[in-house]
C-alpha positions as CSV (number, residue, x, y, z in Angstrom):
1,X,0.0,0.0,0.0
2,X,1.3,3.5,-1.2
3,X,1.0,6.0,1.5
4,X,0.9,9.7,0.5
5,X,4.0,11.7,2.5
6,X,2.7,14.6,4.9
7,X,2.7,18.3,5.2
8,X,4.5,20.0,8.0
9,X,0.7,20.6,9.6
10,X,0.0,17.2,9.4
11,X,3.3,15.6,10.1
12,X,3.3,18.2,13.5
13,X,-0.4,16.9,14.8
14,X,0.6,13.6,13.8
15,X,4.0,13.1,16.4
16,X,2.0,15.6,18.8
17,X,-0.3,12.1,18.6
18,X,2.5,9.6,19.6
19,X,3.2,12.0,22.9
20,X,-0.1,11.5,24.1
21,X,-0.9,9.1,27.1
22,X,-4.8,8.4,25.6
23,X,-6.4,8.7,22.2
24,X,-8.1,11.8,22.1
25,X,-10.9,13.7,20.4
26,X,-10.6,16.3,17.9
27,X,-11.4,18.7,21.3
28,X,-9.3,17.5,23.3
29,X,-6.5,18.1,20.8
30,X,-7.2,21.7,20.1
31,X,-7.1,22.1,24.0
32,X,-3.6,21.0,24.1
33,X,-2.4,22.8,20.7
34,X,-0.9,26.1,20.9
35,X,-3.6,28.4,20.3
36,X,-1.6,30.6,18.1
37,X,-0.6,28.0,16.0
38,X,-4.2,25.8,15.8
39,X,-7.1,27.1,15.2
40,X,-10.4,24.9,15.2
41,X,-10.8,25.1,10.9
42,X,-6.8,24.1,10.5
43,X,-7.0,21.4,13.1
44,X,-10.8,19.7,11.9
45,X,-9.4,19.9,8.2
46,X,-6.1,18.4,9.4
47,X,-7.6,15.5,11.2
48,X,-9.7,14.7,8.3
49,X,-6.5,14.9,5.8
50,X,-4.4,12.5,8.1
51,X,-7.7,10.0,8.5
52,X,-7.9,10.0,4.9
53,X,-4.1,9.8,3.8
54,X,-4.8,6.1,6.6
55,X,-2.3,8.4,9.3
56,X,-5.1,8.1,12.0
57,X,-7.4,5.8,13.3
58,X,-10.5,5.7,15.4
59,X,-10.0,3.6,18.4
60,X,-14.2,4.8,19.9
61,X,-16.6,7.3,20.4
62,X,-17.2,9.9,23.4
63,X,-20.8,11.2,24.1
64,X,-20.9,14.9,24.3
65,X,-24.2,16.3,24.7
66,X,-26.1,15.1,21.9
67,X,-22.9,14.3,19.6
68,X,-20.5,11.4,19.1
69,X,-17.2,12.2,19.3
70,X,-14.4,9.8,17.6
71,X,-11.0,9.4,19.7
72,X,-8.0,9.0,17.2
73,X,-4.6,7.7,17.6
74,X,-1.3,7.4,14.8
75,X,-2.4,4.0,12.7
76,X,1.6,3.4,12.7
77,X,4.6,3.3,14.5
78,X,7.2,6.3,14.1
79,X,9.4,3.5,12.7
80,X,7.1,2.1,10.5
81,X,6.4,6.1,9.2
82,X,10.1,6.6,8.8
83,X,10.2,3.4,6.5
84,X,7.3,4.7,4.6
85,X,9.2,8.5,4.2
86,X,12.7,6.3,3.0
87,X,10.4,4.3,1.0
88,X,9.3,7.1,-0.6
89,X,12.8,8.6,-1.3
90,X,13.5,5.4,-3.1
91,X,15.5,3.5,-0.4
92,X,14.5,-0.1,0.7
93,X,15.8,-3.0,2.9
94,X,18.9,-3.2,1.4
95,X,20.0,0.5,2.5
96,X,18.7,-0.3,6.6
97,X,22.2,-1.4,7.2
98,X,23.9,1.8,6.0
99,X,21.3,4.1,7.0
100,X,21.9,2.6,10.0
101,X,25.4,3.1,10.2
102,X,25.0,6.5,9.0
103,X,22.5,7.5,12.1
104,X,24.9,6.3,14.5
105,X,28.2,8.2,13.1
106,X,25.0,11.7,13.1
107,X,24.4,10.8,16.7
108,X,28.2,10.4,17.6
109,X,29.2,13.6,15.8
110,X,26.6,15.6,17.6
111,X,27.7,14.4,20.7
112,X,31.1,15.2,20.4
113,X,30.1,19.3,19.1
114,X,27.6,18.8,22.3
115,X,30.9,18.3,24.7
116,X,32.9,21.2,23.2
């Protein structure tokens, strides 16, 4: 299955997803956003855009008043979204061990500038 890569806006609400202890309602998220950054429109059109790209599912509904709300959480890993992003830049299972390699050299180097 072809996934279609995200936007910034997405990709954001999407990790701000993984961080969260609970699935939560489209509410619930926009009560945790940064209001300057999230308004209700940008976060009810993002929702729907990551549901449809298959980013989110709907683990169950909340009762609010008279409405059904739906609780979402991310329908992958972060691994299995970084897969899909090399995937997409043409890399497959027979780059993991360099990439690999590469990461940890990244994550040395930093930690040596880190020190200085």
């Amino acid at each position: 299955m072809m996934y279609e890569l995200l936007n910034q806006r997405e990709e954001e609400l999407f990790f701000f997803l993984f961080n969260q202890e609970k699935p939560l309602t489209t509410k619930e998220m926009g009560e945790r956003l940064d209001k300057k950054h999230w308004n209700n429109v940008t976060l009810f059109r993002t929702v729907k855009s990551l549901e449809e790209k298959k980013y989110l599912t709907i683990t169950g509904f909340e009762r609010s008043n008279t409405q059904y709300a739906r609780r979402f959480v991310p329908a992958m890993t972060r691994e299995e979204y970084a897969a899909r992003l090399l995937e997409a830049k043409g890399y497959g299972p027979g780059n993991v061990a360099e990439i690999e390699k590469a990461m940890k050299q990244h994550a040395g180097s930093k930690k040596k500038t880190a020190k200085k």
